[in-house]
C-alpha positions as CSV (number, residue, x, y, z in Angstrom):
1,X,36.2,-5.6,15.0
2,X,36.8,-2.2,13.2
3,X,33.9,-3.2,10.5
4,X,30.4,-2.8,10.4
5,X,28.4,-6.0,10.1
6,X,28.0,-6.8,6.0
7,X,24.3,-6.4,6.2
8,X,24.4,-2.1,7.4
9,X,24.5,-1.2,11.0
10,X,21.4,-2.1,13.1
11,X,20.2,1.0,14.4
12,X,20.5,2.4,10.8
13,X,18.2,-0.8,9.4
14,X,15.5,-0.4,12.6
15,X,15.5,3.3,11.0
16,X,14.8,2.4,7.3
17,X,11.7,0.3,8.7
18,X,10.3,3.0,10.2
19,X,10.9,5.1,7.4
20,X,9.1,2.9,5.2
21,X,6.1,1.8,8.3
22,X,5.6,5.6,8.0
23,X,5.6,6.5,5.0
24,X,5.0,3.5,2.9
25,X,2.9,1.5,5.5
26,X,5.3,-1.5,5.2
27,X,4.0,-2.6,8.8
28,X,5.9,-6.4,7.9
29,X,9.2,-5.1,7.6
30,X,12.0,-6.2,9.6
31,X,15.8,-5.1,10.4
32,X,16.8,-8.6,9.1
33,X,15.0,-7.7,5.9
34,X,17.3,-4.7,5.1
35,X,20.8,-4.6,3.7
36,X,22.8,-1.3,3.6
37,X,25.2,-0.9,0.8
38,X,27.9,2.1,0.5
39,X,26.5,1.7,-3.0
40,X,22.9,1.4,-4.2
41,X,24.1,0.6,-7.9
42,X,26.5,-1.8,-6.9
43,X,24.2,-3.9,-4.6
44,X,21.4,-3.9,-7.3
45,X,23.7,-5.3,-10.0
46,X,24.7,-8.1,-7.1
47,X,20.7,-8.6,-6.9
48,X,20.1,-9.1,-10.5
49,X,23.2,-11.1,-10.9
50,X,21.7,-13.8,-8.7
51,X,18.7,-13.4,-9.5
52,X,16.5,-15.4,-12.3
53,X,14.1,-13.9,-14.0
54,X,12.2,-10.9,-15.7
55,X,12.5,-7.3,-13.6
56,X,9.9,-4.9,-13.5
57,X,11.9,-1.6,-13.8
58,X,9.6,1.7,-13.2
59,X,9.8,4.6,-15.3
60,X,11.4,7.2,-14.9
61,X,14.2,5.7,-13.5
62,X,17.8,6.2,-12.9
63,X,19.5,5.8,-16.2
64,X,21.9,2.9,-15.3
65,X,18.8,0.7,-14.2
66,X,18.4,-0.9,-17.4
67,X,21.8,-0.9,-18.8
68,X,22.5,-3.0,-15.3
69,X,19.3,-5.3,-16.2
70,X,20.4,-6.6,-19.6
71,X,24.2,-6.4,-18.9
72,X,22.7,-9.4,-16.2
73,X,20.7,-10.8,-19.0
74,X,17.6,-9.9,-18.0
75,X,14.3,-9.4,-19.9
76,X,13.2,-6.2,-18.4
77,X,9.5,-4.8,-17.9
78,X,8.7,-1.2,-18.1
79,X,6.1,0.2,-15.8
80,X,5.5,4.0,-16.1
81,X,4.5,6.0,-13.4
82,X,2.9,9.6,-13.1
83,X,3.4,12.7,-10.9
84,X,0.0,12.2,-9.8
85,X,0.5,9.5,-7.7
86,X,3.9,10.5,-6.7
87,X,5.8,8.2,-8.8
88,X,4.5,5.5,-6.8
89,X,3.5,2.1,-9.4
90,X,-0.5,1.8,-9.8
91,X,-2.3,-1.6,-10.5
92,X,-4.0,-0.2,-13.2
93,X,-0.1,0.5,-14.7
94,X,1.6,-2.8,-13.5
95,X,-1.9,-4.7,-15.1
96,X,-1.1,-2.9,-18.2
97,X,3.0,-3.4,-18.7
98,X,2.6,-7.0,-18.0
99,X,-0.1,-7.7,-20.7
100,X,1.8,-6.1,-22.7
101,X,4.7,-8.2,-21.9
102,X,2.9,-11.1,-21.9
103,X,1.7,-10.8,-25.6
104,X,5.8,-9.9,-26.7
């Protein structure tokens, strides 16, 4: 067939593993577990459409993120991140933006 399988092509999915075994130390992840879309914004409204509950949305983020998360009806979660720690989410933040949730 003249299309690539609906899930991204193989050898593209082994190589987002090992992206992420490298850099993020993700040492579970599998081809199986990876879907490529033509569209990143596009998949992740499919995502939240399906999906039930609140989303923890870093910050910054892209600026349709949220917009996508309540157009899905989704309560959204805010967890800020700093330059320090390369934008990656710390426990200490994700500890904080859920009690604060929690109390709301």
């Amino acid at each position: 067939s003249a299309y690539a399988p609906v899930a991204g092509i193989e050898e593209l999915r082994d190589a987002i593993c090992a992206f992420h075994e490298h850099y993020d130390r993700f040492s579970r992840l599998a081809a199986d577990d990876v879907v490529v879309s033509v569209g990143s914004k596009h998949l992740i409204y499919l995502i939240l459409a399906v999906f039930n509950g609140d989303v923890l949305l870093r910050s910054p983020t892209w600026s349709t993120y949220l917009p996508q998360c309540h157009l899905a009806m989704h309560n959204t979660v805010i967890v800020p991140t700093q330059p320090e720690a390369r934008w990656k989410i710390q426990p200490a933040d994700l500890d904080r933006a859920l009690s604060e949730h929690c109390k709301s």
